[in-house]
Predicted model as a PDB file, atoms N, CA, C, CB and O in Angstrom, pLDDT in the B-factor column:
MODEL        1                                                                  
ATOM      1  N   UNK A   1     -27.046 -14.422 -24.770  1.00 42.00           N  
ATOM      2  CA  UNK A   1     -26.365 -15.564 -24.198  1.00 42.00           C  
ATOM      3  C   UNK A   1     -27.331 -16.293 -23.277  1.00 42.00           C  
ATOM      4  CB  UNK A   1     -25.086 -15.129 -23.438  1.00 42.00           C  
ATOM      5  O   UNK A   1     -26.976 -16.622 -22.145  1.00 42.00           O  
ATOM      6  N   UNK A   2     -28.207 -16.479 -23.615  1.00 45.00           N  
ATOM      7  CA  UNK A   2     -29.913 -17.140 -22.630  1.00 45.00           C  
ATOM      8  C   UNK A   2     -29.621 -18.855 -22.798  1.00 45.00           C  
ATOM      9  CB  UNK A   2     -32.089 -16.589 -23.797  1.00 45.00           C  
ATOM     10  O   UNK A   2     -28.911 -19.104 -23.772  1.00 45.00           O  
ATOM     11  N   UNK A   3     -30.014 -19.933 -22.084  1.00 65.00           N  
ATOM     12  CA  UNK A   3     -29.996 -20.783 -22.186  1.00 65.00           C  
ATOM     13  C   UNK A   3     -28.427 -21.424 -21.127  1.00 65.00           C  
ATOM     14  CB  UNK A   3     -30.271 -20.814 -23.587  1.00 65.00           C  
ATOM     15  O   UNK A   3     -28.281 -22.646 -21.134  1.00 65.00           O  
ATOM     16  N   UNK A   4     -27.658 -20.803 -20.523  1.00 79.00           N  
ATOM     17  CA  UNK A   4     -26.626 -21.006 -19.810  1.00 79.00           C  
ATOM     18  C   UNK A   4     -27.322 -21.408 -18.417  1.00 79.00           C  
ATOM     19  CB  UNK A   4     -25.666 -19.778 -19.835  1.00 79.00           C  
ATOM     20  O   UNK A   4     -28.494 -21.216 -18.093  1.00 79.00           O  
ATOM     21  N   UNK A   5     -26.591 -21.839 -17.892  1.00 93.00           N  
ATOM     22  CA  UNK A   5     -27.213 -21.861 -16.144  1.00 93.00           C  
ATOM     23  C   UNK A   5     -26.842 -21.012 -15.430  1.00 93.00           C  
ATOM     24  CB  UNK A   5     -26.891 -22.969 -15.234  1.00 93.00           C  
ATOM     25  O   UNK A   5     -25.644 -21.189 -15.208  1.00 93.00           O  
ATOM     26  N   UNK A   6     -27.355 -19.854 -14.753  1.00 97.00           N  
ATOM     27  CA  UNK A   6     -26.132 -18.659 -14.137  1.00 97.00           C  
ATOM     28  C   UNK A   6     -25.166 -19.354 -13.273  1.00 97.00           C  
ATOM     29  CB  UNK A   6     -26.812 -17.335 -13.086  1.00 97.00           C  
ATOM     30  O   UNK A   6     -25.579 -20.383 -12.737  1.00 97.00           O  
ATOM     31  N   UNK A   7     -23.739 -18.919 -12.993  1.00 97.00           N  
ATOM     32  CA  UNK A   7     -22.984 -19.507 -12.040  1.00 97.00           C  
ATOM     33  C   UNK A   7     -22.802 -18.074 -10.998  1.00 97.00           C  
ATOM     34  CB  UNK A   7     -21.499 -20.259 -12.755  1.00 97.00           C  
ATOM     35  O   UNK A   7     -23.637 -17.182 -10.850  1.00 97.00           O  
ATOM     36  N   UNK A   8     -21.522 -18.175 -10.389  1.00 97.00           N  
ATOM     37  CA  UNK A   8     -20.955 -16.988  -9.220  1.00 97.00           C  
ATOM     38  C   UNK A   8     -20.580 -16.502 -10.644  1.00 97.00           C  
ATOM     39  CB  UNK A   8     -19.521 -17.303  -7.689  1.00 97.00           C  
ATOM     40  O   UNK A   8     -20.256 -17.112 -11.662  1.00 97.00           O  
ATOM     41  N   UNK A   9     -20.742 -15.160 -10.349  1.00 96.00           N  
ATOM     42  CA  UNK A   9     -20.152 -14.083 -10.829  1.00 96.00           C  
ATOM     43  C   UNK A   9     -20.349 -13.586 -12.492  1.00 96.00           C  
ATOM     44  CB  UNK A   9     -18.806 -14.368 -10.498  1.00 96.00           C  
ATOM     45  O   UNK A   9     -19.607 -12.951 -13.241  1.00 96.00           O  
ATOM     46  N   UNK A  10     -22.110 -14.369 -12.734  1.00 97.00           N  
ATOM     47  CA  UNK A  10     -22.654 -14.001 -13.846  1.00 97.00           C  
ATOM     48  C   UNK A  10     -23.432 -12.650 -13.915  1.00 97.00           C  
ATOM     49  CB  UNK A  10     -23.403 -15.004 -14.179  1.00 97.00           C  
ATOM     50  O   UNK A  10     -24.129 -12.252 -12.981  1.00 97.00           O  
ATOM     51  N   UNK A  11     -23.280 -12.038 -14.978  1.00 97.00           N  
ATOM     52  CA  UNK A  11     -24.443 -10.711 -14.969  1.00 97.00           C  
ATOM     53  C   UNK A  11     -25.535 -11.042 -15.630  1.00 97.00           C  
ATOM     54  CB  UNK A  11     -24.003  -9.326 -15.675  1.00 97.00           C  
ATOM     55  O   UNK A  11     -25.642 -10.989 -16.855  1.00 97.00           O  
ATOM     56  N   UNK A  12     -26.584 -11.474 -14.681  1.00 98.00           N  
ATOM     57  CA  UNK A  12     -28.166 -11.965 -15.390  1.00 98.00           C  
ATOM     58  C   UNK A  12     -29.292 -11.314 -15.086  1.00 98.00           C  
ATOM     59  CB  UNK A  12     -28.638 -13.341 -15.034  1.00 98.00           C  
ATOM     60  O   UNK A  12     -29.142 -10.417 -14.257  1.00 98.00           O  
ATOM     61  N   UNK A  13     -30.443 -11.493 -15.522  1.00 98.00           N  
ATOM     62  CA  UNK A  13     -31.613 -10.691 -15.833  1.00 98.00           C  
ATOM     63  C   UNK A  13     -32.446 -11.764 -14.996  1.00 98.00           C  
ATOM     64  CB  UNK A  13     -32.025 -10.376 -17.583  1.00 98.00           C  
ATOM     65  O   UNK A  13     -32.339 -12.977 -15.172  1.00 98.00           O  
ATOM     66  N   UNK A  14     -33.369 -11.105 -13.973  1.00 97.00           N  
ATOM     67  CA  UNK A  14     -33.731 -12.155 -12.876  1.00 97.00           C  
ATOM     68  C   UNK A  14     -35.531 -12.305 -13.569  1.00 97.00           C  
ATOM     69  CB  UNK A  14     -33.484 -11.375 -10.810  1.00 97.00           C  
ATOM     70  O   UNK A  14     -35.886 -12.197 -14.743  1.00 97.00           O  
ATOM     71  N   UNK A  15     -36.040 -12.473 -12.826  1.00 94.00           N  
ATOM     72  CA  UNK A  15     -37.682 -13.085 -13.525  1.00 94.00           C  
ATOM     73  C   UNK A  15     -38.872 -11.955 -13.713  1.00 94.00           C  
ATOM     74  CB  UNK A  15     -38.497 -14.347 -12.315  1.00 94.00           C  
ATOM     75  O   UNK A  15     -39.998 -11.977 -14.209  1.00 94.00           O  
ATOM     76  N   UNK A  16     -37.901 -10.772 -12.946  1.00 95.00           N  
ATOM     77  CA  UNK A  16     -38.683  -9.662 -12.748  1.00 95.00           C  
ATOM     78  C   UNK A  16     -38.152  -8.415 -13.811  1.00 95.00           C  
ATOM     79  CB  UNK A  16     -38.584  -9.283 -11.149  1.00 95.00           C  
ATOM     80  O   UNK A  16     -38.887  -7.482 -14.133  1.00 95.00           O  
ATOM     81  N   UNK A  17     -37.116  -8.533 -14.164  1.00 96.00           N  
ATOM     82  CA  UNK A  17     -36.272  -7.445 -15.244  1.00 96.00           C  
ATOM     83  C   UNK A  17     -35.102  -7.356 -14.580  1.00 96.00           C  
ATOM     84  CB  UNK A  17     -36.901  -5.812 -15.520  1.00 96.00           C  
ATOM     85  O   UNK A  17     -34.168  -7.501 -15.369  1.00 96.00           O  
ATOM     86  N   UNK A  18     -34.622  -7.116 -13.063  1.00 96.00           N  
ATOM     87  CA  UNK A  18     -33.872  -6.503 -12.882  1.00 96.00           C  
ATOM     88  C   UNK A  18     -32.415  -7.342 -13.350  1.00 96.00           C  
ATOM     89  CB  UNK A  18     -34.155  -6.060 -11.638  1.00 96.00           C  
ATOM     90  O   UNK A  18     -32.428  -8.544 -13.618  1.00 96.00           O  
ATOM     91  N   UNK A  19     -31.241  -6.538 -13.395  1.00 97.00           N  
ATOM     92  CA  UNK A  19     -30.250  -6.957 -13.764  1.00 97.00           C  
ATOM     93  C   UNK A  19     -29.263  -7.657 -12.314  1.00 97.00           C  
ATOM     94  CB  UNK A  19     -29.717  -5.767 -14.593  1.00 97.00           C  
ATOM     95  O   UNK A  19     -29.564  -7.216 -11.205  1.00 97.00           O  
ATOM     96  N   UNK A  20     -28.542  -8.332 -12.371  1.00 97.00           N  
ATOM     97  CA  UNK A  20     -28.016  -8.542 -10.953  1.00 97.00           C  
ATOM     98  C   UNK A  20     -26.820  -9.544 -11.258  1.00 97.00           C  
ATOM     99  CB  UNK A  20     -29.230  -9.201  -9.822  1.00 97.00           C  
ATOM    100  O   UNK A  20     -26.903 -10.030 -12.386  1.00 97.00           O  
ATOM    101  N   UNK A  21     -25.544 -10.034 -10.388  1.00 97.00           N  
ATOM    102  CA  UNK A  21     -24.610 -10.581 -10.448  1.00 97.00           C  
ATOM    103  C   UNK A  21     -24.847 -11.871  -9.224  1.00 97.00           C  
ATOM    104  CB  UNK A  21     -23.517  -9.536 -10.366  1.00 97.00           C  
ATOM    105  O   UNK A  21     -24.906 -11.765  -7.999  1.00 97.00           O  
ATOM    106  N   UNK A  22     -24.904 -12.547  -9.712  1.00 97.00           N  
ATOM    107  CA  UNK A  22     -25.273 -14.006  -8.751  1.00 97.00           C  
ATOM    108  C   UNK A  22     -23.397 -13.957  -7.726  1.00 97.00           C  
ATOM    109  CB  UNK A  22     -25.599 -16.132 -10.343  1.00 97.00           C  
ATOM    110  O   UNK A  22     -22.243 -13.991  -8.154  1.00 97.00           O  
ATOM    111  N   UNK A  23     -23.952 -13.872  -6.369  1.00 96.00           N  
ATOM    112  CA  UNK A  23     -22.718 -14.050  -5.706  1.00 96.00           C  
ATOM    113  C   UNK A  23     -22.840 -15.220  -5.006  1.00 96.00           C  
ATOM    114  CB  UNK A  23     -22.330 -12.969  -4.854  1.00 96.00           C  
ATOM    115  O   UNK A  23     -22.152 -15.287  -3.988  1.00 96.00           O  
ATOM    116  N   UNK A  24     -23.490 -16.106  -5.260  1.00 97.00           N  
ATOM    117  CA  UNK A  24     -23.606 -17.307  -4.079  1.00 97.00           C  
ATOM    118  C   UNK A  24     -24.656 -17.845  -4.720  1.00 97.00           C  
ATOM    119  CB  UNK A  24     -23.923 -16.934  -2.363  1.00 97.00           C  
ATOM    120  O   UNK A  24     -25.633 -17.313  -5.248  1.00 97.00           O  
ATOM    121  N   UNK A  25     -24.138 -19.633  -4.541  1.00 98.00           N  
ATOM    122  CA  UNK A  25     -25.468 -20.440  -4.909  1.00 98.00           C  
ATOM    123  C   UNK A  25     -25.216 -21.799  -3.759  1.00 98.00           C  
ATOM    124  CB  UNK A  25     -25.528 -21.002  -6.911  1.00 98.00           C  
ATOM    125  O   UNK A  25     -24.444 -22.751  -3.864  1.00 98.00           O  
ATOM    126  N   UNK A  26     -26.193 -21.455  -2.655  1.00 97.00           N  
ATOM    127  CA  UNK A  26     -25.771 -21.954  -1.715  1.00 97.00           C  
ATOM    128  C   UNK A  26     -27.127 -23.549  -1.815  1.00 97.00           C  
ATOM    129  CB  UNK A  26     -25.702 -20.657  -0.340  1.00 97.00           C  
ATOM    130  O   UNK A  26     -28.322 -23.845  -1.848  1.00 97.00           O  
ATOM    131  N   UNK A  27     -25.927 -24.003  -1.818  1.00 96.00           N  
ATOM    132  CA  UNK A  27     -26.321 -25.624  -2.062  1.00 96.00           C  
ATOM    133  C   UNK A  27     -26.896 -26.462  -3.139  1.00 96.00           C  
ATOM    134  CB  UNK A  27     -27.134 -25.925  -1.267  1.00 96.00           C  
ATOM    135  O   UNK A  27     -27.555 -27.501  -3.189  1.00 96.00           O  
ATOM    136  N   UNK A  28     -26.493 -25.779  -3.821  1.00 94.00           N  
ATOM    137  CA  UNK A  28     -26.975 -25.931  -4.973  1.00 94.00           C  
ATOM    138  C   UNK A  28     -28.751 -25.528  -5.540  1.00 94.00           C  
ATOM    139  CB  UNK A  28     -26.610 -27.268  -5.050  1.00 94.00           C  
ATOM    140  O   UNK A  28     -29.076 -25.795  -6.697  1.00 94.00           O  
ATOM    141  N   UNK A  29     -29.671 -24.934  -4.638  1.00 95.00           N  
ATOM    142  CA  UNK A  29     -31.018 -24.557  -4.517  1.00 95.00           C  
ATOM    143  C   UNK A  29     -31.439 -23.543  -4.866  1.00 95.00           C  
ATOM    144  CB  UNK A  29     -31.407 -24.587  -3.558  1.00 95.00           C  
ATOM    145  O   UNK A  29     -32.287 -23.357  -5.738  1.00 95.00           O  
ATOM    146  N   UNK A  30     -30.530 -22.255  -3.795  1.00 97.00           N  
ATOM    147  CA  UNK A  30     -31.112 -21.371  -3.795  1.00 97.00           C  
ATOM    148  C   UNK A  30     -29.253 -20.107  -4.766  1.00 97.00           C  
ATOM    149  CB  UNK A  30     -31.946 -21.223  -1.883  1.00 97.00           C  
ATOM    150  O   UNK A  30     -28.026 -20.154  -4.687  1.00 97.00           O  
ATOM    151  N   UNK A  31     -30.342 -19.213  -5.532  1.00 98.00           N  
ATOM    152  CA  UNK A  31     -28.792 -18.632  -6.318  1.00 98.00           C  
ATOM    153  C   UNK A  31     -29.233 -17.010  -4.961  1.00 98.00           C  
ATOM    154  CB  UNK A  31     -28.875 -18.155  -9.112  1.00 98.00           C  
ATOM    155  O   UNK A  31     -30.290 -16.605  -4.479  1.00 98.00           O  
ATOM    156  N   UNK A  32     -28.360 -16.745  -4.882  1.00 97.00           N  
ATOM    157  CA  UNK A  32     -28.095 -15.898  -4.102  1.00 97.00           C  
ATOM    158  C   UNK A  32     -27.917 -14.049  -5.228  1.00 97.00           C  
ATOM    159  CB  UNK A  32     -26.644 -16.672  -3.249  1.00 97.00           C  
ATOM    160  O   UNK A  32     -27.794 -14.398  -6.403  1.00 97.00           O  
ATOM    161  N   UNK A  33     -27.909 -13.684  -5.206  1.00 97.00           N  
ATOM    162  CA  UNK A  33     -27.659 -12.129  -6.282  1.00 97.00           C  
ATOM    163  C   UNK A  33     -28.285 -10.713  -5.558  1.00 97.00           C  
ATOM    164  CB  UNK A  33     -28.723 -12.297  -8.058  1.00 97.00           C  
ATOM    165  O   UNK A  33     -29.201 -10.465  -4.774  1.00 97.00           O  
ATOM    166  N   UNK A  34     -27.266  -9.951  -6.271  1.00 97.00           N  
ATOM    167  CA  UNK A  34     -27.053  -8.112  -5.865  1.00 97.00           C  
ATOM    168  C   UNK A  34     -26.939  -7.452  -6.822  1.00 97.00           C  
ATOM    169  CB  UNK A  34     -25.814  -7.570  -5.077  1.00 97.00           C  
ATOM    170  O   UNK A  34     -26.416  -7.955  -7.816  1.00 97.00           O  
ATOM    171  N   UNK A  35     -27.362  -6.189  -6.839  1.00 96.00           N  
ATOM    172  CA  UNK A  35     -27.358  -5.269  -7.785  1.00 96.00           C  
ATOM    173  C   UNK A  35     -26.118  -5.031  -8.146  1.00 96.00           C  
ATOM    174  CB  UNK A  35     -27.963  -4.193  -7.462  1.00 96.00           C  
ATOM    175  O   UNK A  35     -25.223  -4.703  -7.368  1.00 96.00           O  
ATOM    176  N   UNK A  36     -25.992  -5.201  -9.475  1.00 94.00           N  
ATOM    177  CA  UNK A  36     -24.178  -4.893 -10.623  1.00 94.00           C  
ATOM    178  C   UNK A  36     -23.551  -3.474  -9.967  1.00 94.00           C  
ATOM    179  CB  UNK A  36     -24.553  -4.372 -13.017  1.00 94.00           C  
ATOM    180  O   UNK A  36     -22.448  -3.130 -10.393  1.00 94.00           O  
ATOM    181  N   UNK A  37     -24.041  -2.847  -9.204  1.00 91.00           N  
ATOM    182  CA  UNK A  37     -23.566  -1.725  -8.576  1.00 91.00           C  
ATOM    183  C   UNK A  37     -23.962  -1.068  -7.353  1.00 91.00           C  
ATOM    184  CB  UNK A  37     -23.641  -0.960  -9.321  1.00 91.00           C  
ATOM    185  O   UNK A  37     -25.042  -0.544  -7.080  1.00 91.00           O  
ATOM    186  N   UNK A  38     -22.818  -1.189  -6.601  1.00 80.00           N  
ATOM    187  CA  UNK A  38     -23.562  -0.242  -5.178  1.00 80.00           C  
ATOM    188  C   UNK A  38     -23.301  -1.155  -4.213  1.00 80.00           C  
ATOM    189  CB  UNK A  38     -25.414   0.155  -5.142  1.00 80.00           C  
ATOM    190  O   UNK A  38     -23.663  -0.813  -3.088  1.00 80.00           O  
ATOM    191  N   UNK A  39     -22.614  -2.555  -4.346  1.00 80.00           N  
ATOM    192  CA  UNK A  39     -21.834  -3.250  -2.988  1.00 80.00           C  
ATOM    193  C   UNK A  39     -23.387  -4.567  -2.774  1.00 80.00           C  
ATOM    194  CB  UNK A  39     -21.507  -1.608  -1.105  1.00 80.00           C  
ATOM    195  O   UNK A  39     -24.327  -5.110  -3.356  1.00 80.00           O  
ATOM    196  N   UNK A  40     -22.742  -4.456  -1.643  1.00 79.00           N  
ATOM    197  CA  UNK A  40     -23.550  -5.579  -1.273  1.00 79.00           C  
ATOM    198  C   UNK A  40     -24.641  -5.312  -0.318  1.00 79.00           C  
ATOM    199  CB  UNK A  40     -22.737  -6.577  -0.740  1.00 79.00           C  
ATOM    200  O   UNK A  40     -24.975  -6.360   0.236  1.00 79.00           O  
ATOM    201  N   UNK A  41     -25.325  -4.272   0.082  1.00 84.00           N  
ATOM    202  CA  UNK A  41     -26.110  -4.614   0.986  1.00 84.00           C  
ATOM    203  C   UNK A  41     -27.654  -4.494   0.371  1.00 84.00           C  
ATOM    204  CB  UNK A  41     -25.780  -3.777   2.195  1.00 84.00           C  
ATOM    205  O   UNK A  41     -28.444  -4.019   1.187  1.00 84.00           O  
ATOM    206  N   UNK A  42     -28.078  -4.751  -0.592  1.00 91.00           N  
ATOM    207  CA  UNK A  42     -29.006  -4.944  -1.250  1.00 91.00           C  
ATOM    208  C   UNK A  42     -28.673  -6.699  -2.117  1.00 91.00           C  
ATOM    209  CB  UNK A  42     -29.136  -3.508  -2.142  1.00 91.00           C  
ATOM    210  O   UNK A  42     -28.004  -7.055  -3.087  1.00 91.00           O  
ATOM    211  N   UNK A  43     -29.591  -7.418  -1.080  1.00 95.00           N  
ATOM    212  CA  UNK A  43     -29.325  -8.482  -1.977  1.00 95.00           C  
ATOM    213  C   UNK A  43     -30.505  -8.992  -1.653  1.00 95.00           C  
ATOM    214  CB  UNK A  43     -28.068  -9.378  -1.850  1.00 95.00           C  
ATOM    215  O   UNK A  43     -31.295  -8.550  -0.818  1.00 95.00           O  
ATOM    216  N   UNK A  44     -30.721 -10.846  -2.985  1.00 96.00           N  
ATOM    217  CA  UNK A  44     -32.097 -11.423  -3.285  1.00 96.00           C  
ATOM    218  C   UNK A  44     -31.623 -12.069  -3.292  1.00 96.00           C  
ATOM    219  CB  UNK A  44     -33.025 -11.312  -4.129  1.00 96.00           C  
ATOM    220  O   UNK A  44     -30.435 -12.027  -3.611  1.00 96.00           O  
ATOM    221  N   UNK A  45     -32.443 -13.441  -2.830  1.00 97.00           N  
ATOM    222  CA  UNK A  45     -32.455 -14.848  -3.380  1.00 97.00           C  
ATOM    223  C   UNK A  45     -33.312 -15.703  -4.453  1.00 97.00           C  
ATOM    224  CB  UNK A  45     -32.603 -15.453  -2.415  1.00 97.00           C  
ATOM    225  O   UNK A  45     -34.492 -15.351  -4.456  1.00 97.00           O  
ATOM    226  N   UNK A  46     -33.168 -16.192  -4.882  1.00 97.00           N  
ATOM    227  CA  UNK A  46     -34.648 -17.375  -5.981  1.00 97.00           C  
ATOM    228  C   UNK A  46     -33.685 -18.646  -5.651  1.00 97.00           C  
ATOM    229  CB  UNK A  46     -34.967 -17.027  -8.544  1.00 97.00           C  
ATOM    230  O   UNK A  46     -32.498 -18.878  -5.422  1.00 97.00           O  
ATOM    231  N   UNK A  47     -35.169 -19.454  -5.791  1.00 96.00           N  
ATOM    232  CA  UNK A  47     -34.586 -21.313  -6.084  1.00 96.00           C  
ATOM    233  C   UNK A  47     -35.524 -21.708  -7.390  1.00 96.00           C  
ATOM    234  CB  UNK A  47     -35.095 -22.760  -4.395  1.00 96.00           C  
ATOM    235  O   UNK A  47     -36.178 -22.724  -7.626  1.00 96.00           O  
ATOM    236  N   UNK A  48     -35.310 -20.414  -8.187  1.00 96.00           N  
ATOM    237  CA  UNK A  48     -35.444 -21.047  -9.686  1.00 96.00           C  
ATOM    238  C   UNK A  48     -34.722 -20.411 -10.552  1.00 96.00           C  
ATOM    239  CB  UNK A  48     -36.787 -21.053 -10.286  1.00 96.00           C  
ATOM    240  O   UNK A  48     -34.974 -19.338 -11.102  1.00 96.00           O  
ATOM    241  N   UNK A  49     -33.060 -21.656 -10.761  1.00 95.00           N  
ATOM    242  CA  UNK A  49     -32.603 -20.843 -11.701  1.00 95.00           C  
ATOM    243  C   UNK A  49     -32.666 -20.908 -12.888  1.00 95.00           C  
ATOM    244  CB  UNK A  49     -31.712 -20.695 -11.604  1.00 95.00           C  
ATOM    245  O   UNK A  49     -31.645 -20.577 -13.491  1.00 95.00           O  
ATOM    246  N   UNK A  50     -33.877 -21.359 -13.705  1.00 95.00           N  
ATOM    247  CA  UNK A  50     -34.363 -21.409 -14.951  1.00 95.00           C  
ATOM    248  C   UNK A  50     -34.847 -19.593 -15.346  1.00 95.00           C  
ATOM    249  CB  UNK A  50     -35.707 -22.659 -14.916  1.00 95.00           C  
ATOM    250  O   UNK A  50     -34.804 -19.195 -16.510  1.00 95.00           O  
ATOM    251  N   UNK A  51     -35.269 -18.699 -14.215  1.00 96.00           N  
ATOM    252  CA  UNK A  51     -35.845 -17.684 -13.748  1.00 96.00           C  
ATOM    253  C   UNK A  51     -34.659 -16.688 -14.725  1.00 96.00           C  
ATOM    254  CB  UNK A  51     -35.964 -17.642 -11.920  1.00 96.00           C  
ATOM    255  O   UNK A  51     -34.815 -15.624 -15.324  1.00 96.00           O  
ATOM    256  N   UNK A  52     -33.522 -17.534 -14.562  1.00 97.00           N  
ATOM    257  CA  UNK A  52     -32.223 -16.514 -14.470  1.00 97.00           C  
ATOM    258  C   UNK A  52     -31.614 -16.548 -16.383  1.00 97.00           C  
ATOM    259  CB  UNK A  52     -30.678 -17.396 -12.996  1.00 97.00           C  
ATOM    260  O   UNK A  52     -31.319 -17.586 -16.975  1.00 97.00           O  
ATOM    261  N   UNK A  53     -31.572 -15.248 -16.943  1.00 97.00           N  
ATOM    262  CA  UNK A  53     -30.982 -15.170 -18.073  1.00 97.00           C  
ATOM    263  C   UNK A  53     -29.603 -14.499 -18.342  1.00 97.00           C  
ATOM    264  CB  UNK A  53     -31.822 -14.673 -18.737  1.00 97.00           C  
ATOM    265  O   UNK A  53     -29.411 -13.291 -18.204  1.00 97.00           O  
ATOM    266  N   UNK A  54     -29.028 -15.050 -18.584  1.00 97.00           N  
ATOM    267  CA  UNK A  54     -28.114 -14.915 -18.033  1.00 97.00           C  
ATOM    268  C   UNK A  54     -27.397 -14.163 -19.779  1.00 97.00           C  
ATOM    269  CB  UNK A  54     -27.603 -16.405 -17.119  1.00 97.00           C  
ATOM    270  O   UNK A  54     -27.507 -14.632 -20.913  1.00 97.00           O  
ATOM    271  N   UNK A  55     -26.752 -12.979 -19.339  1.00 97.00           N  
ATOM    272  CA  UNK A  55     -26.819 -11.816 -20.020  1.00 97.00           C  
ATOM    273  C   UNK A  55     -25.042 -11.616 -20.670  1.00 97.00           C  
ATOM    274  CB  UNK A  55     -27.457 -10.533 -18.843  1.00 97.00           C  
ATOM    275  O   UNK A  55     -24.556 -11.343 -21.767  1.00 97.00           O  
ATOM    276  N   UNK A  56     -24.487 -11.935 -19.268  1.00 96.00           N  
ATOM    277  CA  UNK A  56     -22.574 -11.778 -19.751  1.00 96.00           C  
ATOM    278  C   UNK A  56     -21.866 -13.202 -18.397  1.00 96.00           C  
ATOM    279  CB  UNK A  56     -21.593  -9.210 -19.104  1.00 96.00           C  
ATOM    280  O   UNK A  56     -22.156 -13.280 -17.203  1.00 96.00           O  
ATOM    281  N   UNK A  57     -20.953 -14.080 -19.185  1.00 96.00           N  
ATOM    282  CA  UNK A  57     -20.647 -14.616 -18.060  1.00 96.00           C  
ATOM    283  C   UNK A  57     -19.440 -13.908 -17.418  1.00 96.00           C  
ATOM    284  CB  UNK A  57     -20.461 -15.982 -18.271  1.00 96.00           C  
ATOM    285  O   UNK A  57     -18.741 -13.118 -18.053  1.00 96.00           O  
ATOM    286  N   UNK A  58     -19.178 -14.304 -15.819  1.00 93.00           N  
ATOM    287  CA  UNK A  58     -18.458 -14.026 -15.052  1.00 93.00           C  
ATOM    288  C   UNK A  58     -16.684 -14.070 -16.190  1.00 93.00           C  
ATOM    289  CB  UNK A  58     -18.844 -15.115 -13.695  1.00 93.00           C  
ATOM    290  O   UNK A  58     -15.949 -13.085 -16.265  1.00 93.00           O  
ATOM    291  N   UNK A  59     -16.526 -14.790 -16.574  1.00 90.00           N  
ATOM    292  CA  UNK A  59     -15.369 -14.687 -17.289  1.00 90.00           C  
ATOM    293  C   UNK A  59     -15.248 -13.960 -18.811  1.00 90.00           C  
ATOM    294  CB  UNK A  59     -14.988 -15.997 -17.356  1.00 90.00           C  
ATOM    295  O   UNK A  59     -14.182 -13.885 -19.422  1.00 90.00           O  
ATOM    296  N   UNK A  60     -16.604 -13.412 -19.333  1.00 91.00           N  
ATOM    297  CA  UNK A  60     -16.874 -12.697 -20.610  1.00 91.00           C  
ATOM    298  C   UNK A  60     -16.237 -11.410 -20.187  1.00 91.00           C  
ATOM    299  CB  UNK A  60     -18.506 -12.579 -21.097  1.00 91.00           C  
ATOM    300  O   UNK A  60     -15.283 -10.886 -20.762  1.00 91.00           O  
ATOM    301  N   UNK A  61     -17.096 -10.767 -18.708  1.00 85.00           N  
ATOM    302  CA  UNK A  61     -16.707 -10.061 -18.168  1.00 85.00           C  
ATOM    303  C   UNK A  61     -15.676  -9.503 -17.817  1.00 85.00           C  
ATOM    304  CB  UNK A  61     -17.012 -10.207 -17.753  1.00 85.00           C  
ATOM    305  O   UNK A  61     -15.327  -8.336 -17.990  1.00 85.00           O  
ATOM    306  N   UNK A  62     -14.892 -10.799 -17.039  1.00 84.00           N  
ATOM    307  CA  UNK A  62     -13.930 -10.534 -16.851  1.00 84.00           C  
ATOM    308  C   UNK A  62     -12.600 -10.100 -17.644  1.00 84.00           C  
ATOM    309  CB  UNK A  62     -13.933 -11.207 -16.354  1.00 84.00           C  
ATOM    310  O   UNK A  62     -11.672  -9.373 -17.288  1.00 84.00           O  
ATOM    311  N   UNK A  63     -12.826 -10.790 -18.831  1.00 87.00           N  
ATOM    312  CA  UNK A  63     -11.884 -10.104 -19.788  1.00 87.00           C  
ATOM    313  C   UNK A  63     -12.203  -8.811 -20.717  1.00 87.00           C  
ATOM    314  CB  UNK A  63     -11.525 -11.103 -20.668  1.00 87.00           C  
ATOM    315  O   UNK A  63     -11.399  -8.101 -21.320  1.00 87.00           O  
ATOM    316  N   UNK A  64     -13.726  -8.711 -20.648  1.00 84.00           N  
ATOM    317  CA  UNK A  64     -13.329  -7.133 -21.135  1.00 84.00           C  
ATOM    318  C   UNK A  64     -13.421  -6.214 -20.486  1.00 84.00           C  
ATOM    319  CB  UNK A  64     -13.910  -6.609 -22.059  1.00 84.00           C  
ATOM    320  O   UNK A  64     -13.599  -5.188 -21.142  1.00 84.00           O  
ATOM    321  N   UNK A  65     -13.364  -6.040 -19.025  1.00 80.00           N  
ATOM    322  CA  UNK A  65     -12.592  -5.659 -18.601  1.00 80.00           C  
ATOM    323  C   UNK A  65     -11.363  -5.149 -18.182  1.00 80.00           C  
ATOM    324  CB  UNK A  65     -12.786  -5.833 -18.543  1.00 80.00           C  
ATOM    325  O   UNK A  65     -10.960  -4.171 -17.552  1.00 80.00           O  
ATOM    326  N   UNK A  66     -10.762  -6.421 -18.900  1.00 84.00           N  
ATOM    327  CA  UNK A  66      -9.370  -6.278 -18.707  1.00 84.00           C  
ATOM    328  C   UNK A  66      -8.767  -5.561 -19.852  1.00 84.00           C  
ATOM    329  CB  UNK A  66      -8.729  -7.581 -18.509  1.00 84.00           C  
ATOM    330  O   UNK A  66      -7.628  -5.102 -19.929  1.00 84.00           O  
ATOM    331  N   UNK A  67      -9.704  -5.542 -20.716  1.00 87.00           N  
ATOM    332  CA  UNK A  67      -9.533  -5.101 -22.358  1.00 87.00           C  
ATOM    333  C   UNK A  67      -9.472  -3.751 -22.601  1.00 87.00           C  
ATOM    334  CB  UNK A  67     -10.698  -5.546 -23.279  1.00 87.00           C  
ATOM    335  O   UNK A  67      -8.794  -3.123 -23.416  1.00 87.00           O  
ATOM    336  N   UNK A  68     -10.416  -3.325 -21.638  1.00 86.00           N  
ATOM    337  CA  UNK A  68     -10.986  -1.630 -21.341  1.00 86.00           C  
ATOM    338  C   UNK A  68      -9.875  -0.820 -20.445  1.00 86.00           C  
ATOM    339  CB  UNK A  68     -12.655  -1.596 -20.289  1.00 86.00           C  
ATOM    340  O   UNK A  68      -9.854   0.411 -20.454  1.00 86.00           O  
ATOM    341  N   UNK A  69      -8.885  -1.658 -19.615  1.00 77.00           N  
ATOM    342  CA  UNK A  69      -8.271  -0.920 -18.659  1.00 77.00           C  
ATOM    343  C   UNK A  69      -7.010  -0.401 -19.423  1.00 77.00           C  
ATOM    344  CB  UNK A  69      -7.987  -1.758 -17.346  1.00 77.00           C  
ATOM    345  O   UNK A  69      -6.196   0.323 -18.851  1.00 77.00           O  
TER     346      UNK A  69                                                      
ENDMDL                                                                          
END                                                                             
């Protein structure tokens, strides 16, 4: 699913490998993101979100999720 723009609450692949969930894109510049597990106190920023591949969206997610429960 590459070629999307990440939004809040996408699961994307950042410029380095790691995997991460964009929680904030504050002002439109900078995307804000944390590791898919383990809360929030490990977090990164980039202001390139071309950087960002974006892997499952926030609402792909969200429903299979809902699919699984």
């Amino acid at each position: 699913m590459s070629g999307a723009r990440a939004e809040v609450g996408d699961l994307v692949r950042d410029g380095v490998g790691q995997q991460a969930i964009v929680t904030d894109i504050k002002q439109g510049r900078t995307w804000v993101l944390r590791r898919p597990a383990g809360g929030m106190a490990h977090q990164w920023e980039t202001d390139d979100p071309d950087s960002l591949q974006v892997l499952e969206t926030r609402a792909s997610r969200s429903a299979r999720e809902r699919t699984e429960q």
